[in-house]
C-alpha positions in Angstrom: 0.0 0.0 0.0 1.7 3.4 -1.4 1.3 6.9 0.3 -1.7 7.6 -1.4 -4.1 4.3 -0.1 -2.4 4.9 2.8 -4.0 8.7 3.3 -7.1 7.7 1.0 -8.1 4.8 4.6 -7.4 6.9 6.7 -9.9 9.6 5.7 -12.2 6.8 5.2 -11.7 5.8 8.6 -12.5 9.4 10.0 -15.3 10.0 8.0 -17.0 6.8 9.3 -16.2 8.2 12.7 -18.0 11.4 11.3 -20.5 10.0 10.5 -21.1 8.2 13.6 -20.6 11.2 16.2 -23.0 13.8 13.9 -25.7 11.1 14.4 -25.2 10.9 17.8 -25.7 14.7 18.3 -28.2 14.6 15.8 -30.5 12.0 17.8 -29.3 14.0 21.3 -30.2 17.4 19.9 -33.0 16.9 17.5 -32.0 18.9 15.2 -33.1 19.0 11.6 -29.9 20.5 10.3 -27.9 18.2 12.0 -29.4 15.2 10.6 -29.0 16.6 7.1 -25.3 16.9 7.5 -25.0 13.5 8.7 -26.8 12.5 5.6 -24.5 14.7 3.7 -21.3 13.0 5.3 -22.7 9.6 4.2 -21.6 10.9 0.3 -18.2 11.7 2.0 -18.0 8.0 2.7 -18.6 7.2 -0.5 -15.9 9.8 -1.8 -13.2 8.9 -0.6 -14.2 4.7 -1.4 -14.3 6.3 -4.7 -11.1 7.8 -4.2 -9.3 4.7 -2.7 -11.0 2.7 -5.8 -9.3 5.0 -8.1 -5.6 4.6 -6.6 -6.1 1.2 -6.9 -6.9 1.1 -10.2 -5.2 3.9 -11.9 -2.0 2.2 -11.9 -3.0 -0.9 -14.6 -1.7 -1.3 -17.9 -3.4 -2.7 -20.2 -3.1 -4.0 -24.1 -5.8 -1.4 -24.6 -4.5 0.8 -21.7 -0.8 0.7 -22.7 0.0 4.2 -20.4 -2.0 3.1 -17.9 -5.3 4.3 -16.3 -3.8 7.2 -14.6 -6.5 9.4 -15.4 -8.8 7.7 -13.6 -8.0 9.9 -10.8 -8.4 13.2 -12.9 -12.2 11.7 -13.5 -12.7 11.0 -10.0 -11.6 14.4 -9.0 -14.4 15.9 -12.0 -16.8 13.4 -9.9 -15.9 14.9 -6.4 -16.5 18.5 -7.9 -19.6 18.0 -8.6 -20.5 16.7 -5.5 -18.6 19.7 -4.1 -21.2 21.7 -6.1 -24.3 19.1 -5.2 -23.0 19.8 -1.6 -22.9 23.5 -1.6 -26.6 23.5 -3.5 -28.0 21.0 -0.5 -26.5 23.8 2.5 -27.6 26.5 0.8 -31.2 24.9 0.2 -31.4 23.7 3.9 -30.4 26.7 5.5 -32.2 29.3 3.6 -35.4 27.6 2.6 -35.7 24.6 5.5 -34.0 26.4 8.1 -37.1 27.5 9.7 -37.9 27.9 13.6 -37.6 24.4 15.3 -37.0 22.7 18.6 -33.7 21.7 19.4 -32.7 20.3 22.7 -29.7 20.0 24.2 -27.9 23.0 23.0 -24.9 23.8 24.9 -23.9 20.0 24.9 -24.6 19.7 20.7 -22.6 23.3 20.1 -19.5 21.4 22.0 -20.3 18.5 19.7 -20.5 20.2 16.4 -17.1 22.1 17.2 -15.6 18.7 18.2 -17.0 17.2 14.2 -15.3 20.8 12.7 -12.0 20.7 14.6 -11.8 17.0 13.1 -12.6 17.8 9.9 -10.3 20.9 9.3 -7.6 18.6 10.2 -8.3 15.7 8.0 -9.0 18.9 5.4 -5.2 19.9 5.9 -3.6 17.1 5.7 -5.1 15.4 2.8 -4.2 18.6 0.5 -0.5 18.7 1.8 -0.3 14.9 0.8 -1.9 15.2 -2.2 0.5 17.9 -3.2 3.0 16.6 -1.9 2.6 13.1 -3.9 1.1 15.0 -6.8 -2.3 13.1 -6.1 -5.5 15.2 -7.8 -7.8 12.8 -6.1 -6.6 13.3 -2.7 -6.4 17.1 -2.9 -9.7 17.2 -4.3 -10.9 14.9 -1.6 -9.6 17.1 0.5 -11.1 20.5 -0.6 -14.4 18.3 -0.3 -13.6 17.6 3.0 -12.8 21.1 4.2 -16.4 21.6 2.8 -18.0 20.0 5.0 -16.4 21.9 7.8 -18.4 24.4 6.3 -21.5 22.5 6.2 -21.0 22.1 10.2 -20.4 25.6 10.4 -23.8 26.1 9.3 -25.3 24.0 11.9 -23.0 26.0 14.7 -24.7 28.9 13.1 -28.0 27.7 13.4 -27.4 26.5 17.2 -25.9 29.7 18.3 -28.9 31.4 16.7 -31.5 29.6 18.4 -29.5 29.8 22.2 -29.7 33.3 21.5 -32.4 33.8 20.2 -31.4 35.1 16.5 -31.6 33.3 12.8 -28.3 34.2 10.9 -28.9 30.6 9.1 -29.1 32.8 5.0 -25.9 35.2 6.1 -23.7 32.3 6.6 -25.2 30.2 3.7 -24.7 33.2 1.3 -20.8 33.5 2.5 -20.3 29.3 2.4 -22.0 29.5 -0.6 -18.9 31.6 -2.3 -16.3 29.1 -0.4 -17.9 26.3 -1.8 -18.2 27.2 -5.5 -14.6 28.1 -5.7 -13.7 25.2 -4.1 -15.4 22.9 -6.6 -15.0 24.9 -9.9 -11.5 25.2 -9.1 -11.2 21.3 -8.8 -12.8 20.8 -11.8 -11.0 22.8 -14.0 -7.7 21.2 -12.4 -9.4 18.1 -13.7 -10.9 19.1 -16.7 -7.7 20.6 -18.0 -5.6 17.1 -17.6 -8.5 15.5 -19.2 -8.1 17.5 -22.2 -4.1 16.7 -22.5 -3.3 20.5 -21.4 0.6 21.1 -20.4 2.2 21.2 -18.0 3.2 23.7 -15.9 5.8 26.6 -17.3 8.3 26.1 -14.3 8.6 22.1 -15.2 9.4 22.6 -18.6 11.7 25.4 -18.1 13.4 23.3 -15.3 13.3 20.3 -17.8 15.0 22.4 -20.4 17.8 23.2 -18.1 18.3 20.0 -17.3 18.9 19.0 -20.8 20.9 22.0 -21.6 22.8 21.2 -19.2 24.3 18.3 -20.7 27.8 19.4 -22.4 26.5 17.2 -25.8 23.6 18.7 -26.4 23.7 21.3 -29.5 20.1 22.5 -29.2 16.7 21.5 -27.9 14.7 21.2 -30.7 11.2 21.1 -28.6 10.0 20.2 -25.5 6.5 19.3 -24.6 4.8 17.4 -21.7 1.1 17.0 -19.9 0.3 15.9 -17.0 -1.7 12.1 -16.5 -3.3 11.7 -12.7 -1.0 12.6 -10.6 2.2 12.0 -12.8 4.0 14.0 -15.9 4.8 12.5 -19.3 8.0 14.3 -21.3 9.1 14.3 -24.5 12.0 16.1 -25.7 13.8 16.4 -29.5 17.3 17.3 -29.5 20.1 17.5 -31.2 23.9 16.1 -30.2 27.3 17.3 -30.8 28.3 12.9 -31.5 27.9 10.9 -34.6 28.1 7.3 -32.4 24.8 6.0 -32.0 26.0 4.3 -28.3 27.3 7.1 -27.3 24.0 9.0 -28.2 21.8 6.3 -26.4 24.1 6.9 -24.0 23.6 10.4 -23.2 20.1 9.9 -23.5 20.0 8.0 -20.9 21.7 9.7 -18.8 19.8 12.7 -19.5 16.4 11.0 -18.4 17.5 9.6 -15.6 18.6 13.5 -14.2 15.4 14.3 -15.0 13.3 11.6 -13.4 15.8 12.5 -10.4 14.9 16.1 -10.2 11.8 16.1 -11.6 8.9 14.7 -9.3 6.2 12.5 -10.6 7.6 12.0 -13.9 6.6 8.6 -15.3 7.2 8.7 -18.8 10.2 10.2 -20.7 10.7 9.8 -24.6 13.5 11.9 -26.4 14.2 12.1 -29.8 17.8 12.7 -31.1 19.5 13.9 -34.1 23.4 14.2 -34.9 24.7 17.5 -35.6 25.5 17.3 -39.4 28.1 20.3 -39.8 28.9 22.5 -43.2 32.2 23.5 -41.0 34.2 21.8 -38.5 35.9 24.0 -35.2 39.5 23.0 -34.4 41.7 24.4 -31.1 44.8 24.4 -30.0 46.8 25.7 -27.0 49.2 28.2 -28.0 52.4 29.9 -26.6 52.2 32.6 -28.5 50.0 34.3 -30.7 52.8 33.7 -33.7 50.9 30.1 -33.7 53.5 27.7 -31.7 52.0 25.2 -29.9 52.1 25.2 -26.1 52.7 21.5 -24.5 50.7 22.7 -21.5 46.7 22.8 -22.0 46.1 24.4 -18.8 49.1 26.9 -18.8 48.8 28.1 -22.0 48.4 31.3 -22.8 46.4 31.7 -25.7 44.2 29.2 -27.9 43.9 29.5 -31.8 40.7 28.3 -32.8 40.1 27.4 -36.4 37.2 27.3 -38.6 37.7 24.7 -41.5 35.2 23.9 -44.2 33.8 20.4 -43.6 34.2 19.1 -47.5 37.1 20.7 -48.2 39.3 20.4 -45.4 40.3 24.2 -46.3 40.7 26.6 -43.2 38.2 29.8 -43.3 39.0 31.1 -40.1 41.9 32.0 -37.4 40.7 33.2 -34.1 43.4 33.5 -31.0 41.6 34.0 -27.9 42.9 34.5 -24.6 43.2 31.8 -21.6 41.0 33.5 -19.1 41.8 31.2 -16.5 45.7 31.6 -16.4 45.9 33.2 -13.0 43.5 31.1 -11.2 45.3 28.3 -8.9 43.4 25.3 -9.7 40.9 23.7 -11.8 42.4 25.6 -15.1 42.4 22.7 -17.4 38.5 21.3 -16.5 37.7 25.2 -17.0 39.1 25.7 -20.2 37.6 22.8 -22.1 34.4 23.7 -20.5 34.7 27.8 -22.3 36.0 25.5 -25.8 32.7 23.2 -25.3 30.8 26.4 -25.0 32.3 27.3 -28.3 31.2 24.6 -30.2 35.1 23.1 -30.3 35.0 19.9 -32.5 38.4 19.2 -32.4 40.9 19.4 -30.1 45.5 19.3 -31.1 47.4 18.9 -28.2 51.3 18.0 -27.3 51.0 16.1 -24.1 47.8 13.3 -23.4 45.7 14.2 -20.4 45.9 10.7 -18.6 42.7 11.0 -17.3 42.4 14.3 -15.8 39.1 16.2 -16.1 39.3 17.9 -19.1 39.9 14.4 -20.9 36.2 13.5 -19.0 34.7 17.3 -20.1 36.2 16.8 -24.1 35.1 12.9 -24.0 31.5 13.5 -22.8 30.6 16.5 -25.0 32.0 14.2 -27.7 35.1 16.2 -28.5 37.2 14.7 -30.4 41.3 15.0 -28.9 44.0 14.2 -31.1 47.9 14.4 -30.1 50.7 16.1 -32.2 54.6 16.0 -32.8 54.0 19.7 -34.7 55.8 22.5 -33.4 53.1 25.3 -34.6 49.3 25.5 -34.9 49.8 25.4 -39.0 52.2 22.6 -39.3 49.9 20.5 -36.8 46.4 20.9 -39.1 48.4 20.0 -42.0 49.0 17.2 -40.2 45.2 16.3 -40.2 44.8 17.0 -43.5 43.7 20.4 -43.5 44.7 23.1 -45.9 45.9 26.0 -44.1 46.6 28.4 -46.8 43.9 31.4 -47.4 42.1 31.3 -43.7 41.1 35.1 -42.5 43.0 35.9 -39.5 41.4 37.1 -36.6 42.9 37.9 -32.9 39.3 38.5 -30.9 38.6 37.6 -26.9 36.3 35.1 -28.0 33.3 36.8 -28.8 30.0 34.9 -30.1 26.6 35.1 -30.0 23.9 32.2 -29.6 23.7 29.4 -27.4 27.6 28.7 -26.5 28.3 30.9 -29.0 27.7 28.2 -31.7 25.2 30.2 -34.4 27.8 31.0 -37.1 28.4 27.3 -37.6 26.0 27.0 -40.2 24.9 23.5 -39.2 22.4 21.5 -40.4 20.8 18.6 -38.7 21.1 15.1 -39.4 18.6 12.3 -39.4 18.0 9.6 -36.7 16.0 9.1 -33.4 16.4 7.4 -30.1 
């Protein structure tokens, strides 16, 4: 038995308990109110039986159900609204058209009664809505909104006791001002309802916290879309995105690990699907740690002053483009390396020429999960070491900027076009 059954008893139990002591005040006292709120608790027994039907069956699957019956809850909650309504209609009828002078007995002891049943019920009220929103439960909030309407029903009978022990009739004030709580209460819940019936989306703070999520991800060019809805008390996403790798197990890969961040961070999430695509490029980005911005090659990553980044036409091999940008991080004391491949990442780096391997240090980890390629060179200068891969160095436009580029990580004047494929 989950959270949710759990809560979904115990209001059962208190409502039988309810039930019992309004009838026993009812029979003490006389009173005609009283006795129609005990036969308006008897639907609150039947609410939350509904409600502890619908946990139990929500979760199935099914050949014809294959996502399950998770909306079951959402109906149940559209079911309780209306009875939230029903309700509101019954304690407005009784106290403004049947709420006429009457002999009640017992007064003093009946008051103590009724403010014993609303004390109860307030509390049961209160913690069914934290634990419905807490487990993401429509049908327990709901149940719980009903609930706290039925303090309001008492309150009407309190009214109508304190009225007659002092001799004054306010039962159509308070009916007019529980009328207002009521019908908030239930339209409210049935919108909730109506609107996951109806496949609406979630809410904006999800997605955008899904999106970040994603983003976040060093292989990830570019979130294509991003859509979700919500299904009883859980939340189905589906992403499409594009990846800086060409491997398809590397990009099932980081798919995975992307949905499992999210189902971490993300509460109630039952469902993820995300769609990839490979990054097919027009040009190709190539850096290298320089000593100098004469193009010599430093053997230290971390410690090197200045990079050269290269833009080279993906066909041709020719280079279009010198940059030499700055090592921002020379002067800090640690974590240079990890930072630097982080800002080249950022950049949209494709290709990385360096002296000396990284044996496993962290920007080895940054390059290899943002699916960087890293290559090591013999070449004493930036020129020599491209023509090394095969690239044409002759012609490029030389440019000596701090690394200035708009777009997402500075990647828009790639001119990239996606490729084909899904996961």
């Amino acid at each position: 038995m989950d959270k949710g059954e759990k809560v979904a008893v115990i209001a059962l139990s208190t409502n039988i308990a309810l039930l019992g002591i309004k009838y026993l005040f009812a029979r003490l006292s006389g009173s005609v109110a009283l006795m129609a709120d005990v036969i308006h608790s008897s639907s609150d027994v039947v609410a939350a039986l509904t409600v502890l039907f619908g946990l139990r069956i929500s979760r199935r699957k099914s050949r014809k159900f294959p996502y399950g019956l998770y909306k079951v809850e959402n109906l149940i909650s559209l079911l309780i609204a209306a009875a939230i309504l029903f309700a509101g209609y019954e304690i407005v009828k009784e106290a403004l058209f049947e709420g006429g002078a009457r002999e009640v007995r017992n007064i003093p002891v009946t008051i103590g009664g009724v403010l014993l049943v609303i004390g109860i019920t307030l509390s049961l009220a209160q913690y069914e809505i934290k634990v419905g929103r807490r487990i993401n439960s429509p049908a327990i909030e709901a149940d719980g909104h009903h609930v706290r309407t039925d303090a309001l029903s008492s309150a009407v009978v309190l009214v109508s006791l304190l009225g007659g022990l002092f001799g004054l009739k306010l039962d159509r004030y308070a009916a007019l001002v529980m009328a207002v709580f009521i019908g908030r209460a239930g339209i409210g819940v049935a919108i909730d309802a109506i609107k996951v019936l109806l496949d609406a989306s979630i809410d904006f703070e999800t997605l955008d916290k899904a999106k970040s999520i994603i983003l976040s991800e060093p292989a990830v060019r570019e979130v294509r879309s991003l859509m979700g809805r919500n299904s009883g008390r859980y939340k189905f996403i589906e992403a499409e995105i594009t990846l800086n790798v060409r491997d398809l197990e590397k990009a099932h890969f980081i798919s995975q690990r992307i949905e499992r961040r999210l189902r971490e961070e993300i509460s109630g999430l039952d469902h993820v699907l995300i769609h990839y695509e490979p990054v097919r490029k027009k040009t190709i980005s190539c850096a290298v740690p320089l000593e100098s911005t004469d193009g010599r090659i430093s053997p230290h990553f971390g410690e090197a002053p200045f990079f050269g980044i290269y833009t080279i036409d993906f066909k041709t091999g020719k280079v279009l483009k010198r940059e030499i940008v700055g090592n921002p991080f020379l002067s800090e004391e640690r974590g240079k390396g990890i930072k630097i491949a982080e800002m080249l990442i950022r950049r949209g780096v494709d290709l990385v020429l360096i002296k000396e391997p990284f044996h496993g240090r962290g920007p080895e980890y940054a390059f290899s999960d943002a699916g960087v390629q890293v290559e090591i060179t013999a070449a004493s200068s930036a020129e020599e070491a491209l023509r090394e891969q095969g690239f044409i160095t002759e012609g490029g436009k030389d440019e000596d900027i701090g690394g200035k580029r708009q777009g997402r990580d500075g990647q828009d004047d790639r001119g990239d076009e996606p490729g084909q494929g899904a996961l």
